[in-house]
N, C-alpha and C positions, 0 to 999 in steps of 0.2 A: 330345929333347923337353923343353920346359921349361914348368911346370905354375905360377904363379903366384897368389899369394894376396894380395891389396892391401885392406891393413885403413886406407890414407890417402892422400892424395895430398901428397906430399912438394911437386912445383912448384907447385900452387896454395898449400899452404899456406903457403911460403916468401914466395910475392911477397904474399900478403895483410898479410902483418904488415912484409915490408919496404917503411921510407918512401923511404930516397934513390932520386932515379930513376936515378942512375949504376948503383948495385948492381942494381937491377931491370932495369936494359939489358942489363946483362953475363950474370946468374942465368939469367934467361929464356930465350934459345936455348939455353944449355948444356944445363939443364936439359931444354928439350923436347929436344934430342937425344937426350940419358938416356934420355928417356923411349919415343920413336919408335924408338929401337932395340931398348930391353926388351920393349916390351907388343908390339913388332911379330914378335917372334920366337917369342913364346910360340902353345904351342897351345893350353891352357886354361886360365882365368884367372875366380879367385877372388873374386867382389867380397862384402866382408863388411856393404855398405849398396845395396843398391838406389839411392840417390841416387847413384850412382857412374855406373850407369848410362848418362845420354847422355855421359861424358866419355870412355867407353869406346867409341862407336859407330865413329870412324875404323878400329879396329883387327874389322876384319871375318875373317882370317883364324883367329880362335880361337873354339873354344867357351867357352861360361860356364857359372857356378853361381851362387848365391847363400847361401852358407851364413856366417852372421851370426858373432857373438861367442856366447858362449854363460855358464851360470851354473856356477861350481864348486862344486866339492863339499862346502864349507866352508860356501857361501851356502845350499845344499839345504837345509841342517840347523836353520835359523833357526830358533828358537822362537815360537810367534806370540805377541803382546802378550797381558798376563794382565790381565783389566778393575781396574785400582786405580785408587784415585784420585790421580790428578797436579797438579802443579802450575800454579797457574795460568795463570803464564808459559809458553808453549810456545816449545820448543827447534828451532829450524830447523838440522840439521844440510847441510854441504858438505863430503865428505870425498874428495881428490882434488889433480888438479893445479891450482897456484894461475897461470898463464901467461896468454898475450895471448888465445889460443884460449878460454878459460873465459869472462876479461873479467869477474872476481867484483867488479873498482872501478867498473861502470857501473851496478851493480846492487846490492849489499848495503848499500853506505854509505847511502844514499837511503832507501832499502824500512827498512833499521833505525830511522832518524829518524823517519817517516812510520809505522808502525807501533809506536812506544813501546815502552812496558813493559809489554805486552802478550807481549809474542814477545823472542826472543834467538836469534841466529845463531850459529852453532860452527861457525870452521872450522879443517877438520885437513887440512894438507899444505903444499908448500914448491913455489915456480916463479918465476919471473923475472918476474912484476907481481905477488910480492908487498906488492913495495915500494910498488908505486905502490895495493894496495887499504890497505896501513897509511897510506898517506900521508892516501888518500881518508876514510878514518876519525876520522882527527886531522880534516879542515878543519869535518866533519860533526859535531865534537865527540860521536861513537858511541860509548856506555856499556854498549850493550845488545849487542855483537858480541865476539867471541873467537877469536884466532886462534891456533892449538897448530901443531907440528912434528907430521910424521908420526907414525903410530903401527902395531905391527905388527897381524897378521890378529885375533888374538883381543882385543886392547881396540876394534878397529874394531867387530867385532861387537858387542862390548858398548854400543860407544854409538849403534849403529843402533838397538839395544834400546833404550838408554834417549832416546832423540830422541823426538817429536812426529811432524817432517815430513823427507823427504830430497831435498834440494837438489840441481838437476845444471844449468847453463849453460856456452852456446855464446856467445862473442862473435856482433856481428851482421856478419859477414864472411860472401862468398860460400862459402869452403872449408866453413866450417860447416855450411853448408847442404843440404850431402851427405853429410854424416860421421853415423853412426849411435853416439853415446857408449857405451865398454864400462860405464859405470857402471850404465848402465840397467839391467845384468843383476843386478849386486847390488843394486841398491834393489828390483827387481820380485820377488825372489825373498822381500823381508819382506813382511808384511802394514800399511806403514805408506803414508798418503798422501806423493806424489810430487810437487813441484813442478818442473816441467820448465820454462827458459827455454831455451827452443830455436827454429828454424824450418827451412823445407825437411823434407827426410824425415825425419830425428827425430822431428819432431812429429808426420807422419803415423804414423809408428810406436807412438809414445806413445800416441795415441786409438786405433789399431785394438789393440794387445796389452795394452794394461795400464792397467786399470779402475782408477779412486781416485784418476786423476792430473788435476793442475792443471796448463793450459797457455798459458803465456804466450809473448808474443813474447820477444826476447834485450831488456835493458834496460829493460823496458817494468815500471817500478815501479807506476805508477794499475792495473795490471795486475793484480799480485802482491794489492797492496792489497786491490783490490776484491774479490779471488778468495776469499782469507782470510775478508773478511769477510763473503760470501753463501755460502760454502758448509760446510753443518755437520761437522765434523772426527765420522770413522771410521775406523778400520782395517778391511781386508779380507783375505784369503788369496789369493792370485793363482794356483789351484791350473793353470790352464789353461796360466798361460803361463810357469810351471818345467816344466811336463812338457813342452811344446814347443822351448824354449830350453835343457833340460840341455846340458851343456859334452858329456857321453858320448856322450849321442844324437846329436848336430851330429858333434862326430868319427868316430863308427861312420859313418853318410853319407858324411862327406867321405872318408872310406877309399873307400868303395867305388866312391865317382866316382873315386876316382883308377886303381883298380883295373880298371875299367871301358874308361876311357879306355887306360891302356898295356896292356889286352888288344885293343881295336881299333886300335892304333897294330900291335901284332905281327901281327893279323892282315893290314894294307895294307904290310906289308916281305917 
């Protein structure tokens, strides 16, 4: 029996970002072979986004679940914002991977110009278009943007504390459009406004769980802009959707679906 939990789709996200079409002729079958062999073997299979969904439809012989990412136990414990008074400038934090998938260069450099000295962007972490959002930052001549090297668990928490807003984008690629981002769980787990550039089910996600959030298309800077400036900055507590998304509670579940399943597997042998 083989029990499957697919938190991504590896061939889609492969061919989205590859340009040559030689590699993309060769990748392709391979990979869907990979793939028609695994998900066709399996008997029940994990999907951690809902948008996963119709990619999954071919493969009829297994049962499903949908048990998501969840919040650890580190993020539980956030302390909520203490009413002081801050600085003018507000801090848009993006703490995360910097890669093609994010696509932080179609979107930060821009939204920083176009937003002044008003706002300031920070971002924390290291991926393969870094280069190319440094690069985008130079041609933008961006003063008001910051990019650090990762940092471990407890200075992250400290500067979701001390941030304004927290940042999380999806390139505008199809693979995106399915993927449910883990980060959503640490930023919903503070009481701080969210801005989300995402589409497809993420975003339905984002408007049905987690109130305070700003939702933008991927890239869509007139977007961001305009969001900023109609909607008046609060913090809120998300008490609803930590106690639905704990990492424990998800796991306890997923036990017991598994538990479930290979006792009705022993009981048809």
């Amino acid at each position: 029996m083989l029990f499957l939990d697919i938190r991504d789709l590896f061939r889609e996200a492969i061919l989205d970002v590859v340009k040559s079409p030689l590699v993309h002729g060769l990748l392709n079958p391979l990979l869907r072979a990979v793939e028609n062999y695994t998900f066709g073997y399996a008997s029940h299979i994990n999907l951690v986004s809902r948008g996963f969904q119709s990619y999954f439809e071919p493969f009829r012989q297994a049962t499903y679940s949908y048990f998501t990412n969840g919040i650890d136990t580190a993020f539980m414990n956030v302390p909520i914002s203490q009413p002081v008074q801050r600085e003018p400038q507000k801090t848009i934090l993006y703490a995360g991977n910097i890669g093609e998938g994010q696509g932080l260069h179609t979107i930060i450099p821009e939204a920083a110009r176009q937003l002044g000295s008003a706002y300031r962007f920070l971002v924390i972490g290291d991926g393969g278009a870094r280069q190319k959002l440094e690069a985008a930052l130079r041609a933008t001549n961006s003063t008001n943007v910051e990019v650090r090297p990762p940092v471990d668990r407890r200075e992250l928490l400290a500067e979701y504390q001390n941030a304004d807003y927290l940042f999380v984008h999806l390139n505008d690629i199809d693979a995106c459009k399915r993927v449910l981002p883990s980060k959503l769980f640490e930023y919903g787990a503070t009481d701080k406004p969210i801005i989300a550039g995402v589409a497809g089910y993420a975003a339905t996600f984002v408007r049905e769980y987690l109130p305070n959030s700003l939702v933008i298309n991927p890239g869509d800077v007139a977007g961001l802009v305009r969001q900023l400036g109609e909607t008046p900055y609060y913090t809120q507590v998300r008490t609803a959707f930590k106690t639905r998304f704990k990492r424990q509670t998800i796991n306890k579940k997923m036990a017991r679906k598994i538990r479930r399943i290979l006792e009705k597997s022993r009981h048809h042998t």
